[in-house]
C-alpha positions as CSV (number, residue, x, y, z in Angstrom):
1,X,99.5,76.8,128.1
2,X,96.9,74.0,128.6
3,X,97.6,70.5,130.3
4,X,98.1,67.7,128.0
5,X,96.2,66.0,130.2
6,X,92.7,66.5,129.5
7,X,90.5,67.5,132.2
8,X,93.9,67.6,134.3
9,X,94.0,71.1,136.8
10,X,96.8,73.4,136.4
11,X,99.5,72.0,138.3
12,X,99.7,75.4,140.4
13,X,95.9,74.8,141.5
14,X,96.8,71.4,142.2
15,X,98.9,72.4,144.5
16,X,96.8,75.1,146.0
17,X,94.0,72.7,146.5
18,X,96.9,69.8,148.3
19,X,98.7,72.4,150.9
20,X,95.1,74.4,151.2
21,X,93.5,71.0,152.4
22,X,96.5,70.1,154.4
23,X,97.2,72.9,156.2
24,X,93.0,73.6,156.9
25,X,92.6,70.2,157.6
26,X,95.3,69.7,160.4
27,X,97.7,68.2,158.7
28,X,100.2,71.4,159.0
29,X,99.2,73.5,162.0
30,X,100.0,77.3,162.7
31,X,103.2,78.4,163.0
32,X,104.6,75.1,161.3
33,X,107.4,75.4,158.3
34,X,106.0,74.4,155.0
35,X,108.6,71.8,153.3
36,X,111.0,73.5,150.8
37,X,110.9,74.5,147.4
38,X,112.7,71.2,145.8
39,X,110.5,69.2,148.3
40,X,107.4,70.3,147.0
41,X,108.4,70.6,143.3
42,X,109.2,67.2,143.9
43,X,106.0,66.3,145.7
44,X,103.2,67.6,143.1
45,X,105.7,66.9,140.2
46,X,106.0,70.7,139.3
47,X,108.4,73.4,138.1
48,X,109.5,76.2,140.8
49,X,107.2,79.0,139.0
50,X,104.1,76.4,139.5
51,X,104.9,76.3,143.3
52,X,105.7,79.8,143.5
53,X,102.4,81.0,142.2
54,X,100.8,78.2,144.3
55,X,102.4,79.7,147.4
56,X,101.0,83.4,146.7
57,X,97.3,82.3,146.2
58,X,97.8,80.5,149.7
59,X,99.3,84.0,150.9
60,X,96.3,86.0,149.4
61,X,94.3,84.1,151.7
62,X,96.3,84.3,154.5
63,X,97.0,80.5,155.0
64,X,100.9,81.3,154.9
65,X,103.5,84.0,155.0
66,X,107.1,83.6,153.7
67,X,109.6,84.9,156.4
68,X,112.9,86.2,155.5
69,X,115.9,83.8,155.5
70,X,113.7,81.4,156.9
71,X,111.2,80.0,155.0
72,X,107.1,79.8,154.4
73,X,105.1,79.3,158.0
74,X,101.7,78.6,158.0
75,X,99.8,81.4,159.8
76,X,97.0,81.8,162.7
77,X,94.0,80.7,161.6
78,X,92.6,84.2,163.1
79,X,94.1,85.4,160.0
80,X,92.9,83.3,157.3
81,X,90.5,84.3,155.0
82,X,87.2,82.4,155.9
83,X,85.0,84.8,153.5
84,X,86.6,82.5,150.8
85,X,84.8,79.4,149.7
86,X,87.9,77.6,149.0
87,X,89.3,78.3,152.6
88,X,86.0,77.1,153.8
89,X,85.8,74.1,151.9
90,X,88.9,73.0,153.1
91,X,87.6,72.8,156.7
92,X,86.7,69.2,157.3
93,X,83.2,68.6,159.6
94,X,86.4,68.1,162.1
95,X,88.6,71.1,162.1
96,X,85.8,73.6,161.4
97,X,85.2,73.6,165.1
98,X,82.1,74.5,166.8
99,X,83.0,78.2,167.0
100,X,83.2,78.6,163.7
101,X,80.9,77.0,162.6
102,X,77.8,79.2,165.3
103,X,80.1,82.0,163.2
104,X,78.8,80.8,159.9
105,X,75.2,80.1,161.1
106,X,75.1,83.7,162.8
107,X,76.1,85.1,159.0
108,X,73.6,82.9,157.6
109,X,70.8,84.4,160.0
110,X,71.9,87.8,159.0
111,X,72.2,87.1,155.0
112,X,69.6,84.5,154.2
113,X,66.5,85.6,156.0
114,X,67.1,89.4,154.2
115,X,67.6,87.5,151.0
116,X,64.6,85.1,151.2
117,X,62.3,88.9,152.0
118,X,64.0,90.4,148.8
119,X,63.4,87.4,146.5
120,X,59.4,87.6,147.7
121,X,59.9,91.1,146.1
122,X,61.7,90.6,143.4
123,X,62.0,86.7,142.0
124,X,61.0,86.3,138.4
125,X,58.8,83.1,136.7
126,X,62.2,81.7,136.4
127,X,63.7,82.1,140.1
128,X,60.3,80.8,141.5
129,X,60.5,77.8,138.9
130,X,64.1,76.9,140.5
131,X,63.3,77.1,143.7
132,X,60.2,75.3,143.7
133,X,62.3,72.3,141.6
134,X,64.7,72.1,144.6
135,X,62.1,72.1,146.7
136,X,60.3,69.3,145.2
137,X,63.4,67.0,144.7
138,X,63.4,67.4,148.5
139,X,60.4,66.4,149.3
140,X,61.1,63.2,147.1
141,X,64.5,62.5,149.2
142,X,63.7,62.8,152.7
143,X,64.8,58.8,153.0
144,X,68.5,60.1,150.7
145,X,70.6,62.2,152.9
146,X,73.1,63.5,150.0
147,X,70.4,63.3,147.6
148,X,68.3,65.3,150.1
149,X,71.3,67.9,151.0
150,X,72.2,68.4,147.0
151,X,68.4,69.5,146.9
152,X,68.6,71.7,150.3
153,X,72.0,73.6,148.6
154,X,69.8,73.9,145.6
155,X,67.1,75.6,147.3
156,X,68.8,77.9,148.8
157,X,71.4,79.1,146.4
158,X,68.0,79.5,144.4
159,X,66.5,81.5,146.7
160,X,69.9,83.9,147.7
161,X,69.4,84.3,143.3
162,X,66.4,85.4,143.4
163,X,67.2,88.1,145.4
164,X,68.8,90.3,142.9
165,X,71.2,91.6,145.2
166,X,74.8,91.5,143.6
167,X,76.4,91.8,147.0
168,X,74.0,88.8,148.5
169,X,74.7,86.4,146.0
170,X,78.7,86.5,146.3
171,X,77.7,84.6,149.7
172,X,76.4,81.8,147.6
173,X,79.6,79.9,147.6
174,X,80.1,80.4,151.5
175,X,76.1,78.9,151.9
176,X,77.1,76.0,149.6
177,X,80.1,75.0,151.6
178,X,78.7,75.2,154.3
179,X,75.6,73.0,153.5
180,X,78.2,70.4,152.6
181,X,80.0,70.5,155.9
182,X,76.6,70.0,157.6
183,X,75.7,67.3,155.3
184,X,78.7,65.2,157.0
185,X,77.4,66.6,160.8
186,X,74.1,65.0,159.7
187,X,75.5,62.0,158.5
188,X,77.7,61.5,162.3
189,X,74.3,62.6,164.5
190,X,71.6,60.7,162.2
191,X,69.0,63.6,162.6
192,X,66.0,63.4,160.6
193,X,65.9,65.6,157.8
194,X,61.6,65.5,157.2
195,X,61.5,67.6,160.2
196,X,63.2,70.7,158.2
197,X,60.4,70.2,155.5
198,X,57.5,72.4,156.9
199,X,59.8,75.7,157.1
200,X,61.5,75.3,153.4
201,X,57.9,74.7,151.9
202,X,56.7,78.2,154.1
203,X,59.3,80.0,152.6
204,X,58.8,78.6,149.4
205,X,54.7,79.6,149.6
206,X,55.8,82.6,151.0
207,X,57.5,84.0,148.0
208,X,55.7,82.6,145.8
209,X,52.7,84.4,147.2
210,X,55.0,88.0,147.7
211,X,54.7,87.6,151.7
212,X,58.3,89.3,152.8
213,X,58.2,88.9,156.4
214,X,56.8,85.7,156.2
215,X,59.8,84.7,153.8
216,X,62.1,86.3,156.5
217,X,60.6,84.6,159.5
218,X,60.7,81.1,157.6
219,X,64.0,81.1,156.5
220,X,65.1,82.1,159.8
221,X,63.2,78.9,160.9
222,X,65.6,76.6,158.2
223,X,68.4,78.0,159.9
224,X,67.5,77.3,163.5
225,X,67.4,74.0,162.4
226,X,71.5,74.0,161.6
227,X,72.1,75.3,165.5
228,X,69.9,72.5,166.5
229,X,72.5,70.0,164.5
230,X,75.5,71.8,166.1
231,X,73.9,70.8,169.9
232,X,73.8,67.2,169.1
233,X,76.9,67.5,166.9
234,X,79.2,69.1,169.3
235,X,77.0,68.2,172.6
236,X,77.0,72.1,173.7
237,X,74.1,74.6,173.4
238,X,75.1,76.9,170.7
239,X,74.9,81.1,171.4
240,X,71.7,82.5,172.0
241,X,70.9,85.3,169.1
242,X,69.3,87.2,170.7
């Protein structure tokens, strides 16, 4: 049944979205009781059913578990589901941790660099018309950090498109969040983001001209780039790849 409320969320996925950012954020830690079933109706305004359902998506991603007799604990966050965006993007630039976050730029090394070499391959007129338009409004907001970052995600959801891989592009939401979390590491260590301008417009000429390993080898470069914002961001030197 819809809201009455245009534009208003399901109250279940309002609730998701409240304990999800909560318990991701800090606010409940592992191993901590979630409040009760009247407490929380009471909180987000909401029938049992609405919480119930709320409480299983947050179980299908292994945020909580319900135990017996005892109530519904928030669980390790070894066993949350950090393949799902939503998980992800409830990670603030201050809980994702600097483990975690080396984690996501390893998986970006392995995905993005294999996706930028299948897009020189396979990108139609259209994918090279998108990513040449992100490109461009990043070259035109070097001196707009969020303007500049919006551009960046752009790019390289564009590019991950382009691919034509139908397992590749289910990553695309775990890039974007991502991208957003740096944006706020940029944002506390005030690097300049010009300097990551000569390796997006290589692997932008690159598969636009059908050069593969050059499309690799450049994106690989965009992404050494993020390992150099976790140095100043956590002040550690982040895991060699080799």
């Amino acid at each position: 049944m819809p809201d009455k409320k245009p534009g208003k969320k399901r109250i279940h996925a309002r609730i998701v979205e409240g304990l999800g950012s909560e318990i991701c954020g800090g606010g409940l830690l592992p191993g901590d009781k979630l409040p009760g079933d009247l407490e929380l109706n009471a909180r987000f305004d909401a029938s049992r059913t609405a919480v119930r359902e709320a409480l299983k998506v947050l179980s299908s991603k292994g945020l909580i578990e319900a135990r017996q007799r005892a109530g519904t604990f928030v669980r390790p966050r070894s066993e949350w589901d950090l393949l799902d965006p939503e998980v992800l993007s409830w990670l603030s630039h201050k809980t994702i941790g600097e483990g975690l976050y080396e984690d996501i730029l390893e998986l970006r090394e392995i995905i993005e660099p294999a996706a930028a070499g299948f897009a020189a391959r396979r990108a139609t007129d259209q994918d090279f018309r998108a990513i040449e338009e992100a490109f461009r409004r990043m070259e035109n907001s070097t001196d707009d950090l969020e303007a500049w970052y919006a551009a960046d995600a752009d790019f390289h959801l564009s590019v991950l498109r382009a691919c034509h891989n139908q397992i590749l592009v289910r990553f695309a939401g775990i890039v974007q969040t991502i991208l957003s979390v740096t944006l706020d590491l940029q944002k506390e260590v005030q690097i300049d983001v010009s300097v990551g301008m000569p390796a997006h417009r290589e692997v932008f000429e690159c598969i636009r001209d059908r050069d593969r390993r050059g499309a690799e080898r450049a994106m690989r470069a965009t992404i050494a780039r993020g390992r150099k914002t976790l140095r100043d961001r956590f002040g550690k030197r982040a895991r060699s790849t080799a």
